[in-house]
N, C-alpha and C positions, 0 to 999 in steps of 0.2 A: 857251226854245224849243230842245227839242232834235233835234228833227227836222223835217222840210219840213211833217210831215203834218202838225203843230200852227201851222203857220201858213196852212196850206189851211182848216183848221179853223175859226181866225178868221176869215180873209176870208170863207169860206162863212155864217156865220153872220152877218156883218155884211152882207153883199149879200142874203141872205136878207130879213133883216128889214130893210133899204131897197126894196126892189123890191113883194115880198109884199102886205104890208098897206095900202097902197095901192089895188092892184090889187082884192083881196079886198074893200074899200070900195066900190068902184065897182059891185059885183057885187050888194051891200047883205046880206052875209049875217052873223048873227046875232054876236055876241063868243065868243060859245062853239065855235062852228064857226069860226070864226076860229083862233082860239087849235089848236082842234085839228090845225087843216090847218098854219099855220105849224108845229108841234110836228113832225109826221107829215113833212114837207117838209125839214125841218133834220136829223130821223132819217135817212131817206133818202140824203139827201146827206152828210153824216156817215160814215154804212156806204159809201157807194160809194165817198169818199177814200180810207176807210182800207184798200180793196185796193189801192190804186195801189201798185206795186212802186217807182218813183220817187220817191214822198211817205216812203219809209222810211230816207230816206238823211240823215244827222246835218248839222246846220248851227251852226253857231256862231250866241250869240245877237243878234251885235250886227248879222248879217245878218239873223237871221230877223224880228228888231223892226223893222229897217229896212224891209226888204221889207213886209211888214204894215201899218207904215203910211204909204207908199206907196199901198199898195191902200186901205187909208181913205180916203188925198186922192182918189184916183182917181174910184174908186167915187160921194165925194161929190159933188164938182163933176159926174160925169153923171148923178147925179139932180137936181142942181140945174138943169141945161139940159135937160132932160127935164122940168121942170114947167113 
């Protein structure tokens, strides 16, 4: 990990697909539509980190993994209180 943007990267992708598919369940639509819209939604979000002018700034890795998963723990236990 050599810069921030690559651990916005991960977290977004990992909160993506916890929140998402779920959600998209509920709504009852098809696997294929599924798939597309998580796809389209990770793209999305993707491009809009990689403008952040802050996300461009170099981190060492043993922060950047730290931090990362951090957000793993985080993220999981509130979707775990959230079911």
């Amino acid at each position: 990990m050599k810069k921030w943007e690559n651990v916005a990267f991960g977290s977004s992708i990992f909160i993506v697909l916890t929140f998402l598919p779920p959600y998209l369940d509920t709504i009852g639509i098809s696997f294929l539509l599924k798939s597309v819209c998580i796809i389209s939604v990770l793209l999305g979000v993707l491009f809009s980190l990689s403008k952040i002018n802050f996300l461009q700034k170099s981190v060492t890795k043993k922060v950047g993994w730290l931090t990362l998963i951090t957000v793993f723990i985080f993220v999981s236990i509130f979707a775990d209180l959230m079911n």
